[in-house]
Steps between C-alpha positions, in 0.01 A plus 500: 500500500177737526432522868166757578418400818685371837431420892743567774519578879752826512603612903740800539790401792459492861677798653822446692520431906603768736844389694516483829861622607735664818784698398787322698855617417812575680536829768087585338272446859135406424570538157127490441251329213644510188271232335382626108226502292396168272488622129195547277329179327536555125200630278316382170490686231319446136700670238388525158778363232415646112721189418263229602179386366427156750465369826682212391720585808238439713389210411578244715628728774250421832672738737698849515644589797731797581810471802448589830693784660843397681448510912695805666808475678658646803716854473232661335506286163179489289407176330518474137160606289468220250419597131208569369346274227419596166240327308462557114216492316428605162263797424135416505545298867248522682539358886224377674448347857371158458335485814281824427516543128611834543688678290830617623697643263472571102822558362483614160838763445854385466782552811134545683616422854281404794532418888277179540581356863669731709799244748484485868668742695783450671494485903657780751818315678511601895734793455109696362344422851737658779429736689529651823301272713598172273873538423538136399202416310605099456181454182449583142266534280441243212461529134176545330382221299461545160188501253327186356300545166391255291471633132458472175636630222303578126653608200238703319733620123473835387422600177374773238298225340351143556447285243174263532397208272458201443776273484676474194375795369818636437601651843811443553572520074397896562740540819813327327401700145474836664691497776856334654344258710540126352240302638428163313273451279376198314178391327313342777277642806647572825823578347572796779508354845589792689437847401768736300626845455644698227596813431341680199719792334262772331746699293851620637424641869104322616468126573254323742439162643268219388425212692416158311246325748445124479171397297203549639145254437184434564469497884803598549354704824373105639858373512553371153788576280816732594383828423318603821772426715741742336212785411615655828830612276241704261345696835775741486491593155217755403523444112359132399555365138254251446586233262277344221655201258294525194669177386318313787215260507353728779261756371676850535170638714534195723856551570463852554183441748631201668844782569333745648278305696800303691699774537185713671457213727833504616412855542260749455799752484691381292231447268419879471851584380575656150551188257564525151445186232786319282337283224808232452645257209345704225722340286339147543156625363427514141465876389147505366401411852728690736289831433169340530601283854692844594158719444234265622691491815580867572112496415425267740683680800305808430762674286490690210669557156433850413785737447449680764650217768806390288823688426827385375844631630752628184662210359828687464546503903418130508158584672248330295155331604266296276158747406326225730654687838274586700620800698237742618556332894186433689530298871251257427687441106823440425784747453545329082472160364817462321513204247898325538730303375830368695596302287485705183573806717131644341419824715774457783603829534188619468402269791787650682459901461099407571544320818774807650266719376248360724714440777622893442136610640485317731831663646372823467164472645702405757 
């Protein structure tokens, strides 16, 4: 089960109580105080686990609470410190205090390792506070209490690219065809509940990671649909691959305009990253009008055909783009429109070596 988001009080242990203790033993006079110190309440920590990608253990799970430190005891023995305990998250966590919306942590990098509420220490047993003029100090100190925070944790998924369309535009079809990920597909909308990842190999030694987002629509941004509540997975990635179904009733310019406006007012940020275009189910339209609906759209975006903004990679490496790419990169344009095919496999690879070449530059501007 796809978990993203989850509420729960954490409070490190309460530190240990100081004894209070006389050394009495045979032929020893006025032994002394001998009382030891209470042990340390445990910590919290959030670890980051490569092999997880939910919150599903959270869910349901109210409270977290470490042990308190074991009270001291008399000839000079130390309570017990309790254990710390070790939350783990997947990468892409963010932890945030619900009762300031601040954000606490954002752990992003595998074995990543944090201290998040430090436990109570433990208190001084009587032996600490002799002295001269008090050689039989009868008190001790207590433990310190430990720290309350209520929090909550969001699972934001990392990701070379996000994948925005419609639904059943052929989102998760791309993910499953290019990638290992098997996320289900069928031939009706809303078919992806809860957002996927795959893995995308680009020859023998480069891959990356696409993210298949649940469709968005119209007013998606006003609470209707699923999309906007998992566009918070695509805020990570800095490469989007916008999605257009040329099989669809939907006008390709209105599907295109209606994207970018809902994704720009979930936010302006995100809006202003590099995108690039995949024009999908080629295969379903009749040849005689794929080139015209392909042109008058690329037209329409403010695009143009001339030679000098489309290339095509050398067919004999597998790199191989329609002339239609668009490739000289602008910020305001896309990085190419790329007409597809999953199901006919039409332009795949070339979809693949496009999109890592995209996400390349962005590494090295970096």
């Amino acid at each position: 089960m796809f978990v993203d988001n989850a509420s729960l009080t954490v409070k490190s242990g309460k530190g240990g109580a100081g004894c209070v203790s006389f050394r009495k033993e045979k032929f020893v006079i006025k032994g002394g105080p001998d009382g030891g110190s209470g042990g340390k309440g445990g910590d919290v920590y959030f670890e980051v686990d490569n092999n997880t990608d939910t919150l599903s253990t959270y869910k349901g799970m109210h409270h977290v609470k470490a042990d308190n430190g074991q009270p001291g005891m008399g000839s000079n023995c130390s309570g017990k410190s309790a254990k710390p305990v070790v939350l783990k998250v997947p990468p892409g966590t963010q932890v945030i205090d619900e009762d300031t919306e601040e954000i606490l942590f954002d752990l992003l990098e595998d074995k990543q390792r944090v201290l998040f509420l430090e436990g109570g220490k433990g208190g001084l047993g009587n032996t600490h506070f002799k002295n001269s003029r008090n050689q039989t100090p009868s008190y001790a100190q207590p433990g310190l209490v430990g720290t309350t925070k209520n929090i909550r944790l969001e699972l934001k998924l990392i990701a070379d690219v996000g994948l925005v369309g419609y639904p059943n535009v052929g989102k998760s079809t791309l993910v499953s065809t290019i990638s290992n990920a098997t996320p289900q597909v069928a031939n009706y909308e809303f078919t992806t509940l809860t957002p996927k990842l795959g893995v995308v190999d680009v020859g023998d030694y480069n891959s990356f990671v696409a993210a298949d987002i649940p469709g968005i629509i119209e007013g998606a941004s006003d609470g209707r649909g699923l999309g906007i509540e998992f566009l918070k997975h695509i805020e990570r990635t800095k490469t989007l691959l916008y999605m257009i179904d040329m099989s669809n009733y939907r006008e390709m310019m209105d599907q295109y305009e209606v994207l970018k406006e809902e994704v720009g007012k979930f936010s302006k940020e995100l809006s202003g990253r590099k995108f690039a275009i995949a024009l999908t189910k080629i295969d379903a339209i009749p040849s005689e009008e794929l080139n015209e609906k392909i042109t008058q759209f690329i037209e329409a975006i403010g695009l143009s055909l001339s030679n000098e903004n489309t290339f095509s990679f050398e067919k004999d490496k597998k790199y191989f783009l329609q002339e239609l790419t668009y490739t000289k990169y602008n910020e305001e344009l896309p990085y190419f429109v790329l007409p597809i095919s999953s199901a006919t496999h039409d332009n795949i690879n070339g979809l693949k070596y496009a999109l890592y070449d995209l996400i390349s530059r962005d590494r090295c501007e970096e």
